[in-house]
DRENMARKOL-808731 format. One line per field, with one value per residue: y, x, z of N, C-alpha, C in turn; residue in three letters. Coordinates in steps of 0.05 Angstrom, whole numbers. Layout:
REM DRENMARKOL-808731
nY <- [Y | ...]
nX <- [X | ...]
nZ <- [Z | ...]
caY <- [Y | ...]
caX <- [X | ...]
caZ <- [Z | ...]
cY <- [Y | ...]
cX <- [X | ...]
cZ <- [Z | ...]
type <- [ALA | ...]
This chain:
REM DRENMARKOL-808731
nY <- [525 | 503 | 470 | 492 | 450 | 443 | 444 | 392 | 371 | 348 | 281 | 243 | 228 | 194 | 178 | 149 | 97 | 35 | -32 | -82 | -153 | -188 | -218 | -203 | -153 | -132 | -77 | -27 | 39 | 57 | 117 | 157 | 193 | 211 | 245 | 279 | 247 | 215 | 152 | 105 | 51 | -5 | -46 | -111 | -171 | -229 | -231 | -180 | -130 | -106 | -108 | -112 | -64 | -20 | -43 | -26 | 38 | 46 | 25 | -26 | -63 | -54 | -89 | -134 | -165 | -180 | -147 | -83 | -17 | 38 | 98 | 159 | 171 | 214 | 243 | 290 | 329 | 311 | 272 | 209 | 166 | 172 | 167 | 183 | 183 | 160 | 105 | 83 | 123 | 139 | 90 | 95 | 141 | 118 | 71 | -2 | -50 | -124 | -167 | -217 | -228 | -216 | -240 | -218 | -244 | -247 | -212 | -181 | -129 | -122 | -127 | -87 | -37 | -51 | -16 | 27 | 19 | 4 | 50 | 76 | 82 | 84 | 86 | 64 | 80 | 112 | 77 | 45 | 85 | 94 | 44 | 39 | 82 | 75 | 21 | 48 | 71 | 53 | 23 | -31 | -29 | -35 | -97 | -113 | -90 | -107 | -158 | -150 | -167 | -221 | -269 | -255 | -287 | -324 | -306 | -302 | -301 | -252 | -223 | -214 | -189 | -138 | -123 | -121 | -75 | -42 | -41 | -8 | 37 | 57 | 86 | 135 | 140 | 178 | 157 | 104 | 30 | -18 | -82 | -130 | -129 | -165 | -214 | -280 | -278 | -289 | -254 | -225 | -212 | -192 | -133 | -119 | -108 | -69 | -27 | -15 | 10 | 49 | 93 | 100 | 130 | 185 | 205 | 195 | 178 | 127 | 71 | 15 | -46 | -88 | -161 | -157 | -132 | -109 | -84 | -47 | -13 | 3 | 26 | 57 | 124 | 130 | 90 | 51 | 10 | -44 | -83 | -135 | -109 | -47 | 14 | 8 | 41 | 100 | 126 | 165 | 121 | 115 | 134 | 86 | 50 | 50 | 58 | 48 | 68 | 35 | -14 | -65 | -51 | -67 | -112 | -129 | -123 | -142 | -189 | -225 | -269 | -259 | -244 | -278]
nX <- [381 | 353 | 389 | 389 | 375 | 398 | 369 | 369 | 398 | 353 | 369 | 358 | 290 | 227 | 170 | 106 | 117 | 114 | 129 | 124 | 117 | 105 | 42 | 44 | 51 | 104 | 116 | 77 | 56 | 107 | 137 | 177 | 229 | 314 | 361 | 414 | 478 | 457 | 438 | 398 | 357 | 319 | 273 | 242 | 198 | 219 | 213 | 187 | 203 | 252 | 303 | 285 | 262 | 318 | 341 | 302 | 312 | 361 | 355 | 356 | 316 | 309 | 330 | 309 | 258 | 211 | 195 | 167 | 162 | 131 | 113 | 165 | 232 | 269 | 339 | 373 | 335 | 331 | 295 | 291 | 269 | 252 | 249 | 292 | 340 | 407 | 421 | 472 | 511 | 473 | 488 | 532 | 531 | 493 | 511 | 507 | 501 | 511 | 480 | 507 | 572 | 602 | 660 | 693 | 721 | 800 | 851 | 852 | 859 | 841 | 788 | 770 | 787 | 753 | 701 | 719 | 762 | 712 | 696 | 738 | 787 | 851 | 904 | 954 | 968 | 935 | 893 | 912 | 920 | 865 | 853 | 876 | 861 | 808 | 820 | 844 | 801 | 763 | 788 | 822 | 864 | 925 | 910 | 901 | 928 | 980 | 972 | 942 | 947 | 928 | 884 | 821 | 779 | 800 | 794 | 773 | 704 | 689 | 728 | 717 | 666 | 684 | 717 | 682 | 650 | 691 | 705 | 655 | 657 | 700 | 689 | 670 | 605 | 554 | 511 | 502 | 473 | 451 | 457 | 430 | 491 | 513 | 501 | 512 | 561 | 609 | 607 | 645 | 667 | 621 | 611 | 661 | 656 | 605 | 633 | 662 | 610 | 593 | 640 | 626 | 579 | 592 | 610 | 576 | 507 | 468 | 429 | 406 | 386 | 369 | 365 | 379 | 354 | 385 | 429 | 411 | 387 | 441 | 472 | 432 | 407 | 349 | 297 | 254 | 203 | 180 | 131 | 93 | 103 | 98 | 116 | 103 | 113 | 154 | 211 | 263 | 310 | 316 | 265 | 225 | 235 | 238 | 186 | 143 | 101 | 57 | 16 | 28 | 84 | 104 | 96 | 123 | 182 | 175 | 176 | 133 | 109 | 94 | 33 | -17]
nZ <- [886 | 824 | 769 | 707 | 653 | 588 | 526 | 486 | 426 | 366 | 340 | 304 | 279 | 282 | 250 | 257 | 227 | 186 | 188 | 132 | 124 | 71 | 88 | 143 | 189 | 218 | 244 | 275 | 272 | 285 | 337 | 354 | 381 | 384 | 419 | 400 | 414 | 459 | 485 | 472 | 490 | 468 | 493 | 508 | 491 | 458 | 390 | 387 | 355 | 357 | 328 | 281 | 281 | 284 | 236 | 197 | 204 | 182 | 136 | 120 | 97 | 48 | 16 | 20 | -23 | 2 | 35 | 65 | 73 | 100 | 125 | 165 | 164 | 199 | 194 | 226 | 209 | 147 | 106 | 108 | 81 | 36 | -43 | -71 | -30 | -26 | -6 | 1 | 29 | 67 | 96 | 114 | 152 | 182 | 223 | 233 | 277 | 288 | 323 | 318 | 304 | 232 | 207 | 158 | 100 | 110 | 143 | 210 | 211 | 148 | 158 | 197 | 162 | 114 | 113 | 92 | 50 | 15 | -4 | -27 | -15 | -23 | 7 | 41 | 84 | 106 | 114 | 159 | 188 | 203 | 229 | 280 | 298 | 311 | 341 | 379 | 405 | 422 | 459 | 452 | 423 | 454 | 460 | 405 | 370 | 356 | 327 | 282 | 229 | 234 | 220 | 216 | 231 | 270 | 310 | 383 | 406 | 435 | 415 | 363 | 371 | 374 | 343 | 299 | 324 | 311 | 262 | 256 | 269 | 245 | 205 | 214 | 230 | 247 | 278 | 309 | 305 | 341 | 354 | 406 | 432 | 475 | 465 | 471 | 506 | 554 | 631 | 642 | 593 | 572 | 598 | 583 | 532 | 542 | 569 | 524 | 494 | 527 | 516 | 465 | 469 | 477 | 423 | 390 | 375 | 397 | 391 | 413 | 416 | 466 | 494 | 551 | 614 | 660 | 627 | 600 | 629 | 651 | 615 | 578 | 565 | 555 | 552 | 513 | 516 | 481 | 444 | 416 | 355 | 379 | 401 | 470 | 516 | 530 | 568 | 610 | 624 | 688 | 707 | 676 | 686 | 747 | 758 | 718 | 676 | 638 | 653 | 622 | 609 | 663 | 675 | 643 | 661 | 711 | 695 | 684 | 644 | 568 | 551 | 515]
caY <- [534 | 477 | 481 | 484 | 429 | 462 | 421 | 364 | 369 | 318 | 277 | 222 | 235 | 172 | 187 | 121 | 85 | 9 | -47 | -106 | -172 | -200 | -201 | -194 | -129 | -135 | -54 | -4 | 63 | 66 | 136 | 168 | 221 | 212 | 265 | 270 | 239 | 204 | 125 | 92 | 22 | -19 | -70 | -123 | -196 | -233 | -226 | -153 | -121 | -89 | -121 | -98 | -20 | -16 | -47 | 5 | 67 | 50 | 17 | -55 | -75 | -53 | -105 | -159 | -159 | -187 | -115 | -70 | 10 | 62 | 127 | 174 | 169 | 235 | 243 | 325 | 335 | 301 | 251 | 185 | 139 | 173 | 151 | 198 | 185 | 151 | 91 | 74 | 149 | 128 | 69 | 120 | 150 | 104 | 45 | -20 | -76 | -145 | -185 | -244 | -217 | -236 | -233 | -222 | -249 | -231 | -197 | -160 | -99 | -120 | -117 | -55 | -23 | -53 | 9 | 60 | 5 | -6 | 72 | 75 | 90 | 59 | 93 | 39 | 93 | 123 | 56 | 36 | 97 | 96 | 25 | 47 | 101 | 56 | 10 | 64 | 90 | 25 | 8 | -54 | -33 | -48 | -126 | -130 | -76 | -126 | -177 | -134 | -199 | -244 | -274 | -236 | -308 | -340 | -282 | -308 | -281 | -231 | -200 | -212 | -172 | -113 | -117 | -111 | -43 | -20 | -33 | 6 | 66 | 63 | 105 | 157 | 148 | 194 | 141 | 73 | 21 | -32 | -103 | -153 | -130 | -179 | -237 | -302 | -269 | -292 | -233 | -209 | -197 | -170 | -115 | -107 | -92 | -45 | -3 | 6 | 30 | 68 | 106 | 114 | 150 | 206 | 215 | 185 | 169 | 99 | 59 | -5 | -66 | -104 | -174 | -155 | -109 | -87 | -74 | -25 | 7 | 22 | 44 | 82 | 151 | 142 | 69 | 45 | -19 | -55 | -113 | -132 | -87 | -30 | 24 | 16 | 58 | 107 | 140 | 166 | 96 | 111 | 131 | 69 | 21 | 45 | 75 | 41 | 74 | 25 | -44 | -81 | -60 | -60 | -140 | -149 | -118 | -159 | -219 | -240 | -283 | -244 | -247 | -282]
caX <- [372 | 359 | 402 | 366 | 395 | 405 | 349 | 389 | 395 | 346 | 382 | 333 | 261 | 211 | 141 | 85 | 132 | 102 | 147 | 108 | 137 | 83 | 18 | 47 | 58 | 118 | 120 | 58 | 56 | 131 | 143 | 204 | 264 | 331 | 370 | 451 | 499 | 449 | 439 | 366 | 349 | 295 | 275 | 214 | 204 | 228 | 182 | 167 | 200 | 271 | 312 | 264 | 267 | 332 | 341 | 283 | 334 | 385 | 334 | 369 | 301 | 302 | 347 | 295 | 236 | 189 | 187 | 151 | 168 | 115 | 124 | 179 | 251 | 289 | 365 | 387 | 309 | 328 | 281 | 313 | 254 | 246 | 260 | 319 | 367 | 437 | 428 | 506 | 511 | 458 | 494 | 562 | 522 | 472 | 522 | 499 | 533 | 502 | 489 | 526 | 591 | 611 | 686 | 699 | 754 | 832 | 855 | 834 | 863 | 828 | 757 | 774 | 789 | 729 | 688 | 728 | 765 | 690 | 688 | 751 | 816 | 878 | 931 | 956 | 979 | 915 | 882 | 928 | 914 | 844 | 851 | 889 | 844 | 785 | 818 | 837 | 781 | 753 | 803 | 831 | 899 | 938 | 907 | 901 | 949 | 1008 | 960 | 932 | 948 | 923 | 860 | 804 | 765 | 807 | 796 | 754 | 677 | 688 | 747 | 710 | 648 | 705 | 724 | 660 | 639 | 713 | 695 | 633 | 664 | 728 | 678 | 659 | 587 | 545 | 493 | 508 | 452 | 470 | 430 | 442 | 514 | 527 | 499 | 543 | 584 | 606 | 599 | 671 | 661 | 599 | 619 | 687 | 630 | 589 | 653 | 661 | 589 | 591 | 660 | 619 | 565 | 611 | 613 | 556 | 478 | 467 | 397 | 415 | 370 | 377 | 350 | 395 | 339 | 410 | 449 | 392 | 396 | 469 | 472 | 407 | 394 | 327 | 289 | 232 | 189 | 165 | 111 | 71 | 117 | 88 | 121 | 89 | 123 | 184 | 217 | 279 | 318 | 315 | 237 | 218 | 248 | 222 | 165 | 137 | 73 | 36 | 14 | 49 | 116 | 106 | 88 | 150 | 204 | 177 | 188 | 118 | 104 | 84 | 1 | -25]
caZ <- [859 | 805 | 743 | 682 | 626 | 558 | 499 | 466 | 389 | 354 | 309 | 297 | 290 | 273 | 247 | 243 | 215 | 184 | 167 | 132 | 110 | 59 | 103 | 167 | 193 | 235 | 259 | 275 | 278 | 306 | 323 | 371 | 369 | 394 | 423 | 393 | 436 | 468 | 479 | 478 | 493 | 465 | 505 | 498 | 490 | 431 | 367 | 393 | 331 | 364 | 312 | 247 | 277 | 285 | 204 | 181 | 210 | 156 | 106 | 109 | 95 | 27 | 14 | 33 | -30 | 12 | 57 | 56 | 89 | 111 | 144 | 163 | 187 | 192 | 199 | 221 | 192 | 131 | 107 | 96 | 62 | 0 | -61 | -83 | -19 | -27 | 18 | 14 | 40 | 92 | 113 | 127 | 174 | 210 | 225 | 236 | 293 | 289 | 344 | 308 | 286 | 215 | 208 | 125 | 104 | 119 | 164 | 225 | 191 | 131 | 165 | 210 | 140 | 103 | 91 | 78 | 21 | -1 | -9 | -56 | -4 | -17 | 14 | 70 | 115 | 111 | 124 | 177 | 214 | 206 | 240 | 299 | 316 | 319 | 354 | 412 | 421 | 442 | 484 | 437 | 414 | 461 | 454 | 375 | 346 | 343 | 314 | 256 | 204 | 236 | 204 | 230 | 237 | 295 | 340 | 403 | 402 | 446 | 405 | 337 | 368 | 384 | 325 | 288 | 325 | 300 | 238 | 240 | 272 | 221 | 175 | 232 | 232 | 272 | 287 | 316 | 312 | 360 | 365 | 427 | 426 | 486 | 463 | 465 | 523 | 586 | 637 | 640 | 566 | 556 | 613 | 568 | 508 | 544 | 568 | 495 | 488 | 548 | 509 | 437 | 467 | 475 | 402 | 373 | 376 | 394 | 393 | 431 | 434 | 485 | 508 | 579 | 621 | 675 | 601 | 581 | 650 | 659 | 583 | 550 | 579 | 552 | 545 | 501 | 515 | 448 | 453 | 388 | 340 | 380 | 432 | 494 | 529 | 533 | 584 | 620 | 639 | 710 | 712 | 665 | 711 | 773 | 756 | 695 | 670 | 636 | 668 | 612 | 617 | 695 | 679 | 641 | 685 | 731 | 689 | 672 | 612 | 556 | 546 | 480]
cY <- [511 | 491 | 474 | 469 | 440 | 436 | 416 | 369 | 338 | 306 | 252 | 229 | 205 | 178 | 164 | 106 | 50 | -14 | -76 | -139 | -193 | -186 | -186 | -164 | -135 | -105 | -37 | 17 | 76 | 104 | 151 | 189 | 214 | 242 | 264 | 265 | 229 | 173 | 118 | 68 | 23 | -54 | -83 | -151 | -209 | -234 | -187 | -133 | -99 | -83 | -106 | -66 | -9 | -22 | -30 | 31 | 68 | 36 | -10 | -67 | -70 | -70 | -135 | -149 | -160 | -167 | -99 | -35 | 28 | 78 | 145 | 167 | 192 | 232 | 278 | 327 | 334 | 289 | 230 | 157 | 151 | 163 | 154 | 184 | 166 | 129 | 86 | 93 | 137 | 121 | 86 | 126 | 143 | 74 | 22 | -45 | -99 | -149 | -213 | -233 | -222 | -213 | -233 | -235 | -244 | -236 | -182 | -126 | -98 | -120 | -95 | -35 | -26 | -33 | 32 | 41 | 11 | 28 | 80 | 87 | 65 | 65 | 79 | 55 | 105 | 102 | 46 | 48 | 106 | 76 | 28 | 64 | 95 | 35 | 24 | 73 | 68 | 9 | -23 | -60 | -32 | -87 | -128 | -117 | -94 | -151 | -172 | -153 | -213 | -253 | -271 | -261 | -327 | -320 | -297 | -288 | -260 | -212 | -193 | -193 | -148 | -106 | -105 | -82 | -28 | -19 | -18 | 26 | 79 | 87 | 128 | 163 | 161 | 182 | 115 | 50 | -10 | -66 | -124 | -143 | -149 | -211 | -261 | -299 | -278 | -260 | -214 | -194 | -181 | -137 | -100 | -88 | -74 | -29 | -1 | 19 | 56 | 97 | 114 | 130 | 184 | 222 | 210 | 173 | 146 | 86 | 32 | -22 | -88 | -133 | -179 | -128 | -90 | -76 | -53 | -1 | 28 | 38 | 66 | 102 | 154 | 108 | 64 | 17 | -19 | -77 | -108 | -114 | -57 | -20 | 27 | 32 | 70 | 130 | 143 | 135 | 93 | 105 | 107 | 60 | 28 | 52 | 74 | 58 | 60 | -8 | -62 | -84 | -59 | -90 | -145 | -142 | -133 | -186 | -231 | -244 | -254 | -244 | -255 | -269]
cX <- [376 | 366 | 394 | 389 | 387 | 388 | 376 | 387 | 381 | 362 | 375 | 301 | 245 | 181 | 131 | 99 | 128 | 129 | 119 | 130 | 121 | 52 | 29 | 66 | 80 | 124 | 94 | 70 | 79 | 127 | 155 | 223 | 287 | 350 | 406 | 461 | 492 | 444 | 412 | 366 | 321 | 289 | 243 | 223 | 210 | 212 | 182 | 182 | 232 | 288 | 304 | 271 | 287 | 340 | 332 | 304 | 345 | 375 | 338 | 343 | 290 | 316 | 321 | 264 | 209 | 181 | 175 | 150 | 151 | 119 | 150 | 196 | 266 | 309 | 372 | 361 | 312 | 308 | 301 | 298 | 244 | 265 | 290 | 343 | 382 | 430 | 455 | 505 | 499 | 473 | 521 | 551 | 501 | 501 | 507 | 520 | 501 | 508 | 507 | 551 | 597 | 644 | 689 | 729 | 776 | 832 | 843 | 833 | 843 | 796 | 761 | 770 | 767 | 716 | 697 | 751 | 743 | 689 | 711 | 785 | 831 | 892 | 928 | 967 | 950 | 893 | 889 | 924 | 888 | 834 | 857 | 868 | 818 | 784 | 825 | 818 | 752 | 760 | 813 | 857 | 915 | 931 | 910 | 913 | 975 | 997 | 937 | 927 | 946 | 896 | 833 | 774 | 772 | 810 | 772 | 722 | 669 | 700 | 732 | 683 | 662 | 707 | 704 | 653 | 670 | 716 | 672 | 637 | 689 | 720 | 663 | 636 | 579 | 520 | 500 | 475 | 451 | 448 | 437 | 469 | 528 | 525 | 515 | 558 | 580 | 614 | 620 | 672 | 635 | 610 | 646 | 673 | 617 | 612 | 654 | 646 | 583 | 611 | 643 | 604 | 574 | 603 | 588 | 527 | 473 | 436 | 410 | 381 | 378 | 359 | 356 | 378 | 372 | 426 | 436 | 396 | 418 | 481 | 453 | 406 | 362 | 322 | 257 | 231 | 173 | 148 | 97 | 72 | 106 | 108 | 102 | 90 | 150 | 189 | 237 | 283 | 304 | 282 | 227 | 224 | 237 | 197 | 145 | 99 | 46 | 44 | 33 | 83 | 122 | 115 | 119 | 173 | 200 | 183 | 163 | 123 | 86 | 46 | -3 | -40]
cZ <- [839 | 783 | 719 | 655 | 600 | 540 | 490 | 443 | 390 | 334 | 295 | 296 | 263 | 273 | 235 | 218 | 219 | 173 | 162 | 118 | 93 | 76 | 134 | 174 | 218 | 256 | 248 | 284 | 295 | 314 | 344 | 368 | 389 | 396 | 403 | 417 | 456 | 464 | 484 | 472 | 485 | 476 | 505 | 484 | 461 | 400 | 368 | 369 | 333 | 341 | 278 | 259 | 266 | 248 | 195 | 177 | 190 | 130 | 95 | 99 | 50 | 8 | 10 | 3 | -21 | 32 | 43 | 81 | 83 | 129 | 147 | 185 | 179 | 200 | 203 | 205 | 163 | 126 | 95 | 81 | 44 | -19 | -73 | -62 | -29 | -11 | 20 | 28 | 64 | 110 | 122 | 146 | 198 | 211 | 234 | 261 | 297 | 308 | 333 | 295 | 265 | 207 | 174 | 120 | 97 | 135 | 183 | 209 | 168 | 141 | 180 | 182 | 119 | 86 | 86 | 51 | 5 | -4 | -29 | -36 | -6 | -3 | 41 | 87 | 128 | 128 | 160 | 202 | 222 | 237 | 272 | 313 | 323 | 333 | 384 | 419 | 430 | 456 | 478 | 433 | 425 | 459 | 432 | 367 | 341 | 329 | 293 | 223 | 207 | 225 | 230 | 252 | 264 | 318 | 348 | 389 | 407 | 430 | 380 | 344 | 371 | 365 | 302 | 293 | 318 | 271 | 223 | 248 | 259 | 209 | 190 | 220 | 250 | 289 | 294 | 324 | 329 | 370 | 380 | 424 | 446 | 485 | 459 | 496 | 538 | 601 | 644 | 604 | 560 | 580 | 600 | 542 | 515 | 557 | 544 | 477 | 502 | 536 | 489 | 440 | 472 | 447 | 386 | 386 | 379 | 407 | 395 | 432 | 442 | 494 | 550 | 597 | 639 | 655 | 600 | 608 | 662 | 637 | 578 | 580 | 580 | 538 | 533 | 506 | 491 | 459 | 427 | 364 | 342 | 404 | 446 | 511 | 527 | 550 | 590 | 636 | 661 | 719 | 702 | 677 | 737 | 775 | 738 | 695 | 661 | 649 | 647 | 607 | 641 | 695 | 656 | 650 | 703 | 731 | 681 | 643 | 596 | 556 | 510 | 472]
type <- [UNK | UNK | UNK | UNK | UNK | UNK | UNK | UNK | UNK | UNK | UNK | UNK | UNK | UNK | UNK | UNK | UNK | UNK | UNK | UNK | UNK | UNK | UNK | UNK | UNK | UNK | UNK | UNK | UNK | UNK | UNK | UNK | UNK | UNK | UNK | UNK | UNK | UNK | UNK | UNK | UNK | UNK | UNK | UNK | UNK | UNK | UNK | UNK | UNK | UNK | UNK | UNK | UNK | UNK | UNK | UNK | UNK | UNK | UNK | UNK | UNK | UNK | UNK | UNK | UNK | UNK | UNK | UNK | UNK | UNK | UNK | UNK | UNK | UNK | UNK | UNK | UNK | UNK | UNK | UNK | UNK | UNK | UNK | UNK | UNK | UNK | UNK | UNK | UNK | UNK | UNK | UNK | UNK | UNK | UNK | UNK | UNK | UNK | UNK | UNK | UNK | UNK | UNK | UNK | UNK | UNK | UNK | UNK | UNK | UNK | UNK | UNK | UNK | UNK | UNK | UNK | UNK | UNK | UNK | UNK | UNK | UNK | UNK | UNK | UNK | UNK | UNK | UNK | UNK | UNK | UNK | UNK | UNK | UNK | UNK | UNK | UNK | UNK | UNK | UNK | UNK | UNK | UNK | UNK | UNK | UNK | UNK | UNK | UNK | UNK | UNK | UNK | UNK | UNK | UNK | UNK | UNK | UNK | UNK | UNK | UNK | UNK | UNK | UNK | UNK | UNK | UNK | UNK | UNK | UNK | UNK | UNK | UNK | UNK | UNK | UNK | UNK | UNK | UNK | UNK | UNK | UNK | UNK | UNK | UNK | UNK | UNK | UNK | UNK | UNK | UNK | UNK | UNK | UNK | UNK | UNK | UNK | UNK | UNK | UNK | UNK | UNK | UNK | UNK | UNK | UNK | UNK | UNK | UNK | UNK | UNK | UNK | UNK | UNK | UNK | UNK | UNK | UNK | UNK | UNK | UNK | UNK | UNK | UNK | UNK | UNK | UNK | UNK | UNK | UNK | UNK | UNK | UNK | UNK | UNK | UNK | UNK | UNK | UNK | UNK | UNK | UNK | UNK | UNK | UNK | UNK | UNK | UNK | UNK | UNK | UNK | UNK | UNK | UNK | UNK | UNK | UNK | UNK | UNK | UNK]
């Protein structure tokens, strides 16, 4: 008897959603849903627009004058590109992890603690144990809890990207937006990085792009191919990879050159 899987809660939904940057249109007609507590990879050659989506989600792009945002991103069937929302609020709840870490400066403590300072908490016990619990639950503190004062800048690359996603889960978002997170790494570290994505999806929603096609595989439950700031395709990991539907993301799993 096959056992019927219980519908996922949506907690993303993306409707034809344009990004432009002057003339050039860098994203068409995006338009997707993520499940909660699910992980989705975007994978697709460089240009193809992973990078800009993932920015649109939390609206970093409104930041940038020269953008330009069309269409619909819901949050829990919010809408999140009208004019009224909160983006700080936003950003609480879509987090953001750079592929380039930037360490602020201090302390490790003092970037672990970051945004919930930038939200108005002082109390240093409160802080302290914000810190702690973000660094267990990525499997850190035993390495950095006795080195909490040390300046957040002479931590290796590996630790300072560790550090980064503990600074963006300090403020228990419910969305994690996740870009190259292994980039830089040699392969004992990036494998140390994706156990600690492999742990967040537990708790949280994570949209992962990847330029690593086996990263996207052993992570996303559910993968999208981008080419020409368009989805070409999306499917269950497993089916997408063996099973690709359309000829073009057949031709880049297999490694062909893109087509001009």
């Amino acid at each position: 008897m096959t056992e019927e899987r219980t519908p996922l809660e949506t907690k993303i939904e993306v409707g034809k959603l344009n990004v432009w940057f002057g003339e050039h249109r860098a994203l068409r007609d995006i338009s997707f849903s993520a499940a909660t507590k699910t992980a989705t990879s975007l994978i697709g050659p460089g240009g193809c627009g992973k990078t800009t989506l993932l920015r649109a989600l939390n609206r970093m792009h409104d930041l940038n004058p020269d953008a330009r945002v069309q269409g619909s991103v819901k949050i829990d069937g919010a809408e999140m590109l009208g004019p009224g929302v909160d983006t700080s609020r936003l950003r609480r709840v879509v987090g953001m992890i750079f592929s380039a870490p930037t360490m602020l400066p201090g302390t490790v403590a003092d970037n672990i603690a970051f945004g919930l300072a930038a939200r108005g908490v002082r109390n240093k016990q409160t802080l302290a144990q914000a810190c702690e619990r973000a660094l267990r639950r990525i499997a850190l503190w035993e390495q950095v809890g006795r080195t909490l004062q040390a300046q957040a800048a002479t931590l290796p690359l590996d630790l300072q990207k560790r550090v980064s996603i503990a600074r963006a889960i300090a403020i228990e978002p419910e969305i994690l937006l996740i870009d190259d997170p292994t980039a830089g790494l040699d392969p004992v570290a990036a494998l140390a990085v994706e156990d600690v994505l492999a742990r967040l999806r537990r708790d949280h929603t994570l949209i992962i792009a990847t330029n690593d096609l086996q990263q996207a595989a052993r992570l996303a439950d559910v993968t999208m191919f981008m080419s020409g700031g368009e989805i070409v395709e999306k499917g269950e990991t497993p089916l997408l990879f063996n099973k690709p539907g359309d000829l073009r993301t057949e031709a880049f799993l297999a490694g062909a050159p893109p087509k001009s």
